[in-house]
C-alpha positions in Angstrom: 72.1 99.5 55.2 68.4 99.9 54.7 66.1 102.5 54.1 62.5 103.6 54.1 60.7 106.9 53.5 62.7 108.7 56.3 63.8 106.6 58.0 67.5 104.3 57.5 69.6 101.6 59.3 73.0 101.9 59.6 75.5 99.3 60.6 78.5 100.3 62.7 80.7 98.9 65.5 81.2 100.0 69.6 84.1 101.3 69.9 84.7 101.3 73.2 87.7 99.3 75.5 85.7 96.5 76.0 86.5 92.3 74.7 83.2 92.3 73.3 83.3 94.4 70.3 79.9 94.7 69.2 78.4 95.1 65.9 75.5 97.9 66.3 72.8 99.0 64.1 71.5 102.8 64.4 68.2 103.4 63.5 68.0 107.2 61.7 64.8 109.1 61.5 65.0 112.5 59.5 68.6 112.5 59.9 68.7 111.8 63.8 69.9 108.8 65.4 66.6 107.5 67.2 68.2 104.1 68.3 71.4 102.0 68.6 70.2 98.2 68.9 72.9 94.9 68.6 73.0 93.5 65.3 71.1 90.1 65.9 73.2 89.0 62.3 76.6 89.1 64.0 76.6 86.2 66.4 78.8 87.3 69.1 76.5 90.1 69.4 73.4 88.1 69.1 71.1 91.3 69.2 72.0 92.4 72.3 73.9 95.3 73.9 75.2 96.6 77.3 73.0 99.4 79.2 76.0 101.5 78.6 75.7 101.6 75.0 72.4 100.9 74.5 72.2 104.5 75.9 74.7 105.9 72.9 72.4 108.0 71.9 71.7 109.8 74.8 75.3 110.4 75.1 75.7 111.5 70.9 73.1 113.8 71.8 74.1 114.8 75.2 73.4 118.7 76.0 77.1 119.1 77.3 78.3 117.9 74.1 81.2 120.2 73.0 80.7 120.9 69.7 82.9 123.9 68.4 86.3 124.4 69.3 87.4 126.2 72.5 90.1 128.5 74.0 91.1 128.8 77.5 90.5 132.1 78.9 90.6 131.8 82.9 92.9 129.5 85.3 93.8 125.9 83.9 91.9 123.9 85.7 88.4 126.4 85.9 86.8 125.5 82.9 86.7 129.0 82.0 86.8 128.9 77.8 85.4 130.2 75.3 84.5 129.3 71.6 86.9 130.3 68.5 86.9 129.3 64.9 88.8 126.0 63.5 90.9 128.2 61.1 92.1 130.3 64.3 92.6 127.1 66.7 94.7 125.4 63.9 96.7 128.3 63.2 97.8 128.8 66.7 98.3 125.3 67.6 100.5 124.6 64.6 102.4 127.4 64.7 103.3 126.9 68.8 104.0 123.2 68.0 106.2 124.2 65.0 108.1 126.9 67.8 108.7 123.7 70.2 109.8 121.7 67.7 112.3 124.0 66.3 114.4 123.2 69.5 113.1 120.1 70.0 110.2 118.4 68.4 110.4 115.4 71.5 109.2 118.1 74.4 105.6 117.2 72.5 104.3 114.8 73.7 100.8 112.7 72.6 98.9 111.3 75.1 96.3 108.7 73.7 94.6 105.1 75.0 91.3 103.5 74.0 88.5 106.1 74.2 87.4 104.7 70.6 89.4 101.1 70.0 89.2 101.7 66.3 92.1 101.6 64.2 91.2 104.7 62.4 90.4 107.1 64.7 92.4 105.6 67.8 95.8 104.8 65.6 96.4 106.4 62.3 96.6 109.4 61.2 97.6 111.0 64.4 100.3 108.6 64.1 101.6 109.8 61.0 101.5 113.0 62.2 103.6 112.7 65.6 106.2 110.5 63.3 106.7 113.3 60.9 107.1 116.0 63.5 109.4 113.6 65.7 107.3 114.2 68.9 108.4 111.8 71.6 106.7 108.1 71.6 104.1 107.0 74.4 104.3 103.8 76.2 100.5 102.8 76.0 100.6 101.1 79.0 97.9 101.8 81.7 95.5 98.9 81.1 96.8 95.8 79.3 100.7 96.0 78.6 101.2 93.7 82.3 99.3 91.0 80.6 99.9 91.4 77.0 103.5 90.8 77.8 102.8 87.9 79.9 101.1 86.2 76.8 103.5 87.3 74.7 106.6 85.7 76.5 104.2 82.1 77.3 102.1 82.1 73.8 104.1 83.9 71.4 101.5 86.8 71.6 97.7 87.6 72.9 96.3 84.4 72.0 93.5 82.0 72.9 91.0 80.1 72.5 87.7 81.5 70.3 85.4 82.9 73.3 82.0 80.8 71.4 83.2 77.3 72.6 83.2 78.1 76.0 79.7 77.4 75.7 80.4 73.8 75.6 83.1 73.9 78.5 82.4 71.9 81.4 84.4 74.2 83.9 85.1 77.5 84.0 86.9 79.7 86.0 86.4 83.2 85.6 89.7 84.8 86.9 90.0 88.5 87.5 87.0 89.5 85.5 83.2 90.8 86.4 81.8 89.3 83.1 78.1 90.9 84.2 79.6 94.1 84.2 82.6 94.1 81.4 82.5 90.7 79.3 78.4 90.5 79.1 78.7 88.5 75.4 81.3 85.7 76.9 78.4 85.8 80.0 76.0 84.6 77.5 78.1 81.4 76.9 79.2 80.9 80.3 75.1 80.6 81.1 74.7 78.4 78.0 77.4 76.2 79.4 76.1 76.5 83.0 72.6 75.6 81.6 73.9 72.4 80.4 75.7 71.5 83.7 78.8 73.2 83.6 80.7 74.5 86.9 81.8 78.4 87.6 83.8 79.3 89.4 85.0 83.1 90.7 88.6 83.9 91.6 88.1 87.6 92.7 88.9 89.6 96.0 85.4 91.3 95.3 82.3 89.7 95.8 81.3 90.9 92.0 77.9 90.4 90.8 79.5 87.7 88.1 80.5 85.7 91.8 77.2 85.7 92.9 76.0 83.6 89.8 79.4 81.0 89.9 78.8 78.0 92.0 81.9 79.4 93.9 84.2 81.8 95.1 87.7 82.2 95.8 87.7 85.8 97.5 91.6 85.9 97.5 93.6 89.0 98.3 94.8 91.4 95.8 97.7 90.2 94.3 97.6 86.8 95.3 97.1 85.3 92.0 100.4 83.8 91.3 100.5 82.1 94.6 97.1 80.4 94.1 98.4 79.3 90.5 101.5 78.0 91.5 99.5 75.6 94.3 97.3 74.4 91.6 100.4 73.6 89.6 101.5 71.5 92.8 97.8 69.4 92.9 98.3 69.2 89.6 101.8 67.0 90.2 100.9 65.6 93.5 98.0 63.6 92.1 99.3 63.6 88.8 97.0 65.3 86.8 98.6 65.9 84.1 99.0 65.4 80.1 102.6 63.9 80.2 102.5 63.7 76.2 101.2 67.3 76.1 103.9 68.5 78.5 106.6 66.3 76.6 105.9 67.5 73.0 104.3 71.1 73.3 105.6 72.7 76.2 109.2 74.1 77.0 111.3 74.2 80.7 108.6 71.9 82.3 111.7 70.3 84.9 112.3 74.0 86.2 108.3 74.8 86.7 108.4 72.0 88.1 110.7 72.4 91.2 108.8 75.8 91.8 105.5 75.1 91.8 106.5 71.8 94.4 107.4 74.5 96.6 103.8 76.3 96.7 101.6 73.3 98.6 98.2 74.5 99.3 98.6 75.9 103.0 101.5 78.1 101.9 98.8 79.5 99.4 96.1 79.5 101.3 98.2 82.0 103.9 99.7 83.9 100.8 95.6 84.1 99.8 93.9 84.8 102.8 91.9 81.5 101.9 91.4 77.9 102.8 93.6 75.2 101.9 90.7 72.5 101.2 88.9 75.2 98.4 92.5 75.2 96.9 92.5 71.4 96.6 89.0 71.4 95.8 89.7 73.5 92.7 93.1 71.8 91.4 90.5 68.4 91.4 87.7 69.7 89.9 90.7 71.5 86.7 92.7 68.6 86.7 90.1 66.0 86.0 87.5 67.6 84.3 88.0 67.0 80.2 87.0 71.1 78.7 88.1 73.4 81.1 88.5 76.8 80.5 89.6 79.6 82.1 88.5 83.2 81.5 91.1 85.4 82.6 91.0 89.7 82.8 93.2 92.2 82.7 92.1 93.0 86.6 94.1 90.6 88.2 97.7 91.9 86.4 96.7 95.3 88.0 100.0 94.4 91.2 103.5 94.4 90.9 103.5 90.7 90.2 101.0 90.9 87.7 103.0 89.9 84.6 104.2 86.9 86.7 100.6 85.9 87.7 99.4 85.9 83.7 102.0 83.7 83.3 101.6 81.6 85.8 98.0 81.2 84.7 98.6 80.2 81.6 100.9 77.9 82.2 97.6 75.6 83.7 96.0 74.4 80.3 99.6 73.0 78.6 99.8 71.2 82.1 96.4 69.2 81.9 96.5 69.3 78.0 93.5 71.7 78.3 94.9 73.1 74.8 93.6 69.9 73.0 89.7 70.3 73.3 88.0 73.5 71.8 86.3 73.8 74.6 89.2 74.0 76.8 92.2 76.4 76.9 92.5 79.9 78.5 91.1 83.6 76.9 92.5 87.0 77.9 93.0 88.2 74.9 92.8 87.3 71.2 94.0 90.4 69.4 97.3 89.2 67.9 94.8 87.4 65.4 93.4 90.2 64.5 95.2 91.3 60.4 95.6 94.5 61.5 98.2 96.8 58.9 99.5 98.8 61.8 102.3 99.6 59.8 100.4 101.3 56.7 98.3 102.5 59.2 100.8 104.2 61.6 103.6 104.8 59.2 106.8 104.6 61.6 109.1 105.0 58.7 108.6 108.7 58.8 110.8 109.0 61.5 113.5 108.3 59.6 116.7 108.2 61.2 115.3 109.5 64.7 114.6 107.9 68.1 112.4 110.1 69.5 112.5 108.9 74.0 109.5 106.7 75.0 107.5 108.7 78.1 105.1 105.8 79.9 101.9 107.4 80.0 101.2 104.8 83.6 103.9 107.9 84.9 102.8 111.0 82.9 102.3 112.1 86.7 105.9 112.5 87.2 107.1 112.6 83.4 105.2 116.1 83.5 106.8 117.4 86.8 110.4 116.6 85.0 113.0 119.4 84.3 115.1 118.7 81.8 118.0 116.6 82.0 120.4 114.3 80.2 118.8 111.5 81.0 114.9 112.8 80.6 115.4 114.9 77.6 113.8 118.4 77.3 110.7 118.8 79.9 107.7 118.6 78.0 106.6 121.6 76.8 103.3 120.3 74.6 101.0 117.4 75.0 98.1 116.8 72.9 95.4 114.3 74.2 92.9 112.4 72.8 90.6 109.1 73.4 92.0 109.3 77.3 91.1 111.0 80.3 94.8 111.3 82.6 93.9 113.4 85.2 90.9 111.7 85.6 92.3 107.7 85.3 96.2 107.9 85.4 97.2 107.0 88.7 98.7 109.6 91.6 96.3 112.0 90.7 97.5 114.9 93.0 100.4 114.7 90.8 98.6 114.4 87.3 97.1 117.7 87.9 99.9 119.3 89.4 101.6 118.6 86.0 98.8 119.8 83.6 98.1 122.7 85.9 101.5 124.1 84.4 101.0 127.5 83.1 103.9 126.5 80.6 103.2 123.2 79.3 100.4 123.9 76.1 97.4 121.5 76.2 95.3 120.3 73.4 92.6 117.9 73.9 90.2 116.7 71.2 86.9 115.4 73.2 83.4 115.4 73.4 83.0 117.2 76.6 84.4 118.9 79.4 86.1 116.3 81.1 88.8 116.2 84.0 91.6 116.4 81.6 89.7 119.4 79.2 89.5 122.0 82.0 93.3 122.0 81.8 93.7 122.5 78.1 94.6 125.5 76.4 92.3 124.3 73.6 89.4 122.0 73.2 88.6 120.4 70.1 84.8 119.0 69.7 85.7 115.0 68.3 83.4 112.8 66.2 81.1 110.4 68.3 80.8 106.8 66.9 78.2 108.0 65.4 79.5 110.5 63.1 82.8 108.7 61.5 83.9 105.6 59.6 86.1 103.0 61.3 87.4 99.7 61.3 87.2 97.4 64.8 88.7 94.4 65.7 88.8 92.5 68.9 90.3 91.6 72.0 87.0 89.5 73.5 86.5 87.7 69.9 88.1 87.4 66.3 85.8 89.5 64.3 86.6 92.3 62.1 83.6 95.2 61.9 83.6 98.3 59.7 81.7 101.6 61.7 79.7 103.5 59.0 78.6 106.9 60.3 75.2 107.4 60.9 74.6 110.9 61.0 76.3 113.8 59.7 79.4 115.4 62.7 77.3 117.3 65.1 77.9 120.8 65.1 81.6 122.0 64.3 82.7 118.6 65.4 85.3 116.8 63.4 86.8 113.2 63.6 90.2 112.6 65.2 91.5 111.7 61.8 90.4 114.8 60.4 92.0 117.2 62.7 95.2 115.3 62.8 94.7 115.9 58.6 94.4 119.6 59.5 96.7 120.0 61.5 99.4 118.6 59.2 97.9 121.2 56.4 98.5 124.1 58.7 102.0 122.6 59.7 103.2 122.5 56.0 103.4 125.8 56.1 106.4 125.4 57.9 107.7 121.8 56.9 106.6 120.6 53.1 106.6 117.0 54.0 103.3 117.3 55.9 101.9 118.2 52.5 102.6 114.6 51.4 99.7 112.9 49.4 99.4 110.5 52.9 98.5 113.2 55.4 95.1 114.1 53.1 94.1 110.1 52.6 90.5 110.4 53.8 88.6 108.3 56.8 87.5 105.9 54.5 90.6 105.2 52.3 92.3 105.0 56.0 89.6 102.0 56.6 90.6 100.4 53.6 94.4 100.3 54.4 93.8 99.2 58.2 92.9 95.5 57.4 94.5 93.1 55.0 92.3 92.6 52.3 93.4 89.2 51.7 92.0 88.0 54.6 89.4 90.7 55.5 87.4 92.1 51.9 86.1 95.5 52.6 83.4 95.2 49.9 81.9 92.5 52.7 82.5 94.8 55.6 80.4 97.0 53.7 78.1 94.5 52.7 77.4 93.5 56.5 79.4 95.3 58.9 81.6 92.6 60.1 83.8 89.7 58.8 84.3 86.5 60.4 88.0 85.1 60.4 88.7 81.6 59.4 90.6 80.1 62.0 90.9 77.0 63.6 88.6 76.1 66.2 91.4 74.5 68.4 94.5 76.6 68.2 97.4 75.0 69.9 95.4 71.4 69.9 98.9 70.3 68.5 101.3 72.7 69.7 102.0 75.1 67.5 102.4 78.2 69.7 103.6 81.5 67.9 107.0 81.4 70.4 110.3 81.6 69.3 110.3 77.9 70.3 106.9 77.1 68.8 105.8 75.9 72.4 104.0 77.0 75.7 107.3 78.7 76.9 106.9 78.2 80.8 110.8 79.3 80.8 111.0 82.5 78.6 114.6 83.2 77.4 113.4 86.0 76.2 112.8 87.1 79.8 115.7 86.3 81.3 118.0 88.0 78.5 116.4 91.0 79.9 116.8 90.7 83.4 113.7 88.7 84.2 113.1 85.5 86.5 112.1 83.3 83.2 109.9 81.2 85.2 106.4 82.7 86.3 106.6 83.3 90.5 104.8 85.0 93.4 105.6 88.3 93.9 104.5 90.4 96.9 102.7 93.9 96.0 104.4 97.0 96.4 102.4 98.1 99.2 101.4 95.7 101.7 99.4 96.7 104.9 100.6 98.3 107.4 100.0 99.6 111.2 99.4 103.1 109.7 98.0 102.2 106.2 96.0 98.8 107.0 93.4 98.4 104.3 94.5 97.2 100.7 92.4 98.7 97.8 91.7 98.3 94.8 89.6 100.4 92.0 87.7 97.9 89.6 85.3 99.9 87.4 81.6 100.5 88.4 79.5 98.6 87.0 77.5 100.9 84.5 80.9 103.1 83.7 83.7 102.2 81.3 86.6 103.8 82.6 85.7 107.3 83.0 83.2 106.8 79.8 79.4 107.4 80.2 80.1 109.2 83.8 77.5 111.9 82.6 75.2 109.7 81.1 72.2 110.3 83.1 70.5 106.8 83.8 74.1 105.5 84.1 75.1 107.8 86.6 71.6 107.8 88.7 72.2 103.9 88.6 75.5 104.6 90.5 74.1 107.2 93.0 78.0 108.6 94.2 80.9 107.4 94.7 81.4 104.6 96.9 83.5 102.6 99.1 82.8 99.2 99.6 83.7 97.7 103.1 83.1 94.3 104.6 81.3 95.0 107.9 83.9 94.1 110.2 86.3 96.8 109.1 83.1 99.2 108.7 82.5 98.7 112.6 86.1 98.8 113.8 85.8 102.1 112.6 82.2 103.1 114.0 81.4 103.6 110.0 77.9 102.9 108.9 76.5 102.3 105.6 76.6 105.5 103.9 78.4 107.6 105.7 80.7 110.2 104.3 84.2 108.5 104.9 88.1 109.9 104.2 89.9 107.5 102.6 93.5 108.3 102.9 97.4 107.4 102.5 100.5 109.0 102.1 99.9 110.5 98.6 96.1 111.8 99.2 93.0 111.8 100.5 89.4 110.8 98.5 86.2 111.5 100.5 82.9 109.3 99.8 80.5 107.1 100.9 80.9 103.8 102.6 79.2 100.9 101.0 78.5 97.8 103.4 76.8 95.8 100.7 78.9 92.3 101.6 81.3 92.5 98.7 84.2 93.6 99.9 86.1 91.0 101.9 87.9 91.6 105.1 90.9 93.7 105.2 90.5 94.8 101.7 88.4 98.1 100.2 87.0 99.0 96.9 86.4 102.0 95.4 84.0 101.8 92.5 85.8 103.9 89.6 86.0 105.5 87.1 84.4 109.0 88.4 85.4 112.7 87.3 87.4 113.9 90.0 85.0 117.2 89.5 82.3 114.6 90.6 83.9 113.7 94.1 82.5 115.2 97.5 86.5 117.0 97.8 87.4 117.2 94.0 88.9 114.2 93.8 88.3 110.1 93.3 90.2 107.1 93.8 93.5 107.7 91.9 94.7 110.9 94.4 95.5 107.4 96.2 96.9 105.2 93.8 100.5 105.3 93.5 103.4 105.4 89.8 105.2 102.2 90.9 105.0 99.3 87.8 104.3 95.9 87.5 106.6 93.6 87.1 106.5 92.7 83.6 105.2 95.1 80.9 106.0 98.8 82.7 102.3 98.7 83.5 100.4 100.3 86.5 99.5 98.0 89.4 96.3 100.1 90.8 94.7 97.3 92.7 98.0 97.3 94.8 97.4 99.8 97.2 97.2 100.5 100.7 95.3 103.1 102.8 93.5 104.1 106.2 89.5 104.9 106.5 87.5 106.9 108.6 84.5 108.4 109.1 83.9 111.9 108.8 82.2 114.1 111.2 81.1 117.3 111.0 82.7 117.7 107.2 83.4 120.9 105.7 83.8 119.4 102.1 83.3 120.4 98.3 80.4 118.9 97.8 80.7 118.5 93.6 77.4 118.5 93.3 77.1 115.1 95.1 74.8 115.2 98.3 76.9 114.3 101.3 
């Protein structure tokens, strides 16, 4: 921190879901957050930041900023609310909580994901709080889970190599991911490395803007990804290019994935794929002899109902070409099991005691809010309190979603920083912290840094951070149970970002010293093996898997919905390119960079249709219909749609956006969503009589 006159630096972290993880510095003038630059002393960061969060103050400051707490007055779903004090919010939220729980504390139910990533005020004391009332558990599955499992049952956990040295790879595929848009730090070393004559390549069914800069493209369908893996594998033995030794001594059920991937030869791929045989071939050369390859893989591609099996299958290609042995080589998705996170001390699960509160998937809370109760469900949910997520704007099946919150009977809290979606069905709105205005602790899924947020500026308005309401909320509640008054419900922010990391390995003196602390690991991590699995190798068969049900070998499996006569366009939903999620929506010069929402089509399917670029379209299935504007930029490929995400629904032409179409149905491996597996129809509108949302049609 430094400081002059009136003005002061302060360091602190981005917190949003996002591998990158930078470490920011806020410049403060009079008290007033002026500027939020990238730290140019943490290296990953290098100085610089996205557009989206180089705008963080716009959004801190933001005139629609909630900031006092708020009671519903009118229909859920109106927005109708007006403000009330904290004492009087608290008081009636803990005492209707405390009447729920008397019967049954699991018909509460929190609903939480990765609005901030920090380990405070994502994953602590609200923690604490939901164990000591018993509320039921939440399945955080709707981004990741698809994946982490998949690394989990192949690596031991989310593992890889250190995201600097791809900088010296010679190839690199970029697998699933729009690194312009969502990865822009590991962009910055996959240029270095292109710079010095490495090839990229792009294995996307979008034409992304990251695909435009690769040397190639492999514009595969959605959900393909296994199939395409599994005929690299088969190159891979056909011309023997392969690390026998690595295979021999570091890798387990090599004989079986073997025998499978002999049956995948490039032309049953290539029709799996929708692509040609030859760029198949021409890939599994250009992997199998090239020295420091490195793949780059994203959560995107695990977003089907063979998504788990395609992460597998992916990483699966490094142990095969002994990849693993050069630091410069190996695969990334995620590296977050390295992180020394005390999730424990944090969380404290222990106050549950004897009680096994049901798990609800929060990738279903569509349907898990539309359940009566039952012997099998439990009690219907009768409270939810949601915070650092956005459901009825991002969980799929919309229509659903907000049938479910639009109960008069189930009681909503949300803690946010404005009206979203999801806030015009509470009962109450609490105004949350911004990044700006709390302490946290950060670590990574994009690199192996641990960063310390320091706030910059004093809570705007009445706002308070999520730790402290969850603190308050306890005090009120000890009015009617004396174990929230334990000494743990009252440890402050700061003490709370002293227990998250362990000190051995992470000193919080340095984190204050220069927001950030570099782990000391090795630069190669399974160069000889030494995989965290049961087995201590690259598990290509997964007992684990198959005790549970589960081919143990990674395989191709079909989506959920494949075209059809009625239905014949597959979708899928990446996020735009200047939104996170449904983060920085109403962030002016994001939004205006955006224009609407949009529908990209690939010309052919745009004509069959007598579409034209921007007209007003209805895209449809059997669960809903979204209305926007077609898009016939040349990045969608034949046969497949997308529809740039996250907007409000409130933001949509007809009050909706592209989740009234996706569907509950999970992947294979991990309970997860699988949004990009999806199927609808398209066609123009005419004559409209639409909701316009404040959108011009």
């Amino acid at each position: 921190m430094t400081t002059s006159a009136a003005t002061t630096t302060v360091l602190g972290a981005c917190p949003h879901d996002c591998p990158d993880t930078c470490s920011l510095v806020t410049t403060v003038v009079d008290g007033i957050a002026t500027k939020v630059s990238g730290n140019p002393a943490h290296g990953h960061t290098g100085g610089v930041l996205c557009a989206k969060v180089s705008k963080y103050t716009e959004r801190s400051y933001h005139e629609d900023r909630v900031l006092q707490p708020m009671k519903r007055v009118g229909p859920k779903g109106s927005g109708q609310f007006q403000p009330v004090g904290w004492d009087e919010a608290l008081a009636d939220i803990s005492a209707r909580l405390h009447r729920i729980a008397q019967t049954d504390p699991q018909a509460i139910l929190p609903y939480s994901y990765a609005g901030t990533m920090g380990l405070v005020q994502g994953e602590s004391m609200d923690r604490r709080f939901f164990h000591q009332l018993g509320a039921s558990l939440l399945d955080r599955t709707i981004c990741a889970s698809a994946g982490s499992e998949a690394l989990l049952h192949t690596y031991g956990g989310k593992l890889g190599m250190r995201v600097q040295f791809f900088a010296e790879s010679r190839l690199i595929l970029i697998w699933g991911s729009n690194s312009i848009g969502s990865n822009l730090h590991f962009w910055r070393y996959a240029m270095e490395a292109k710079r010095h004559g490495a090839k990229l390549v792009c294995i996307d069914p979008r034409k992304s803007e990251t695909a435009d800069k690769c040397h190639e493209h492999l514009q595969l369908l959605p959900g393909t990804d296994a199939a395409l893996a599994l005929a690299l594998m088969h190159e891979l033995i056909a011309n023997d290019w392969l690390d026998h030794d690595y295979i021999a001594q570091h890798t387990l059920g090599w004989d079986a994935l073997k025998e499978r991937a002999l049956q995948w030869p490039p032309e049953r791929a290539a029709q799996v794929c929708g692509i040609d045989a030859a760029q198949i071939r021409s890939l599994a050369r250009d992997y199998g002899t090239t020295e420091r390859a490195a793949i780059r893989l994203n959560y995107g591609m695990q977003r089907a109902r063979g998504g788990g099996n395609a992460v597998r299958a992916v990483a699966c290609l490094p142990a095969l070409t002994g990849a693993w042995r050069h630091r410069a080589g190996g695969l990334l998705l995620s590296s977050s099991s390295s992180a020394p996170a005390r999730r424990g001390a944090l969380q404290m699960p222990a106050l549950l005691g004897a009680r096994q509160p049901r798990t609800v998937n929060m990738s279903t809370i569509g349907d898990a809010l539309l359940k009566p109760a039952s012997a099998e469900f439990g009690p219907q949910i009768a409270a939810l309190i949601c915070y650092n997520s956005n459901p009825v704007a991002v969980a799929p099946d919309s229509a659903k979603v907000v049938q479910g919150f639009a109960r008069e009977d189930l009681f909503t809290v949300v803690l946010e920083h404005f009206m979203t979606d999801t806030a015009d069905y509470a009962d109450y709105v609490l105004p949350a912290t911004s990044q700006l205005e709390h302490w946290d602790i950060h670590t990574s899924y994009g690199h192996t840094d641990v960063l310390l947020n320091r706030p910059a500026i004093a809570p705007l308005g009445q706002a308070r951070s999520n730790a402290q309401i969850f603190r308050d909320l306890a005090a009120q509640m000890a009015r009617y149970d004396s174990a929230f008054a334990a000494p743990h419900f009252a440890d402050s922010d700061e003490e709370l970002c002293r227990q998250a990391v362990d000190p051995t390995r992470i000193p919080f003196e340095q984190l204050l010293d220069q927001g950030f602390v570099a782990q000391d690991l090795p630069d190669a991590p399974f160069a000889e093996g030494g995989f965290a699995t049961p087995s201590g190798k690259c598990e290509f068969h997964s007992a684990a898997l198959e005790a549970i049900g589960i081919n143990p070998l990674p395989d191709y499996l079909p989506n959920h919905e494949l075209p059809t006569a009625s239905h014949p366009l597959a979708m899928i939903s990446p996020p735009a390119r200047n939104f996170l999620n449904s983060t920085f929506v109403n962030v002016r010069k994001l939004r205006s960079a955006e224009v609407r929402p949009m529908l990209e089509m690939h010309p052919s399917d745009a004509q069959s249709r007598e579409i034209a670029d921007g007209d007003l379209v209805r895209v449809f299935n059997t669960r809903g219909e979204h209305v926007c504007h077609a898009s016939i930029n040349g990045r969608a490929r034949p046969g497949v749609v997308v529809g740039l995400g996250i907007w409000w629904r409130k933001d949509g032409p007809n009050g909706t956006n592209v989740n009234e179409l996706t569907h509950q149905q999970l992947t294979d491996i991990g309970r997860a969503p699988s949004f990009y597996d999806c199927a609808v129809q398209v066609e123009r509108m005419v004559n409209a009589d639409i909701r316009h949302g404040g959108i011009a049609a």
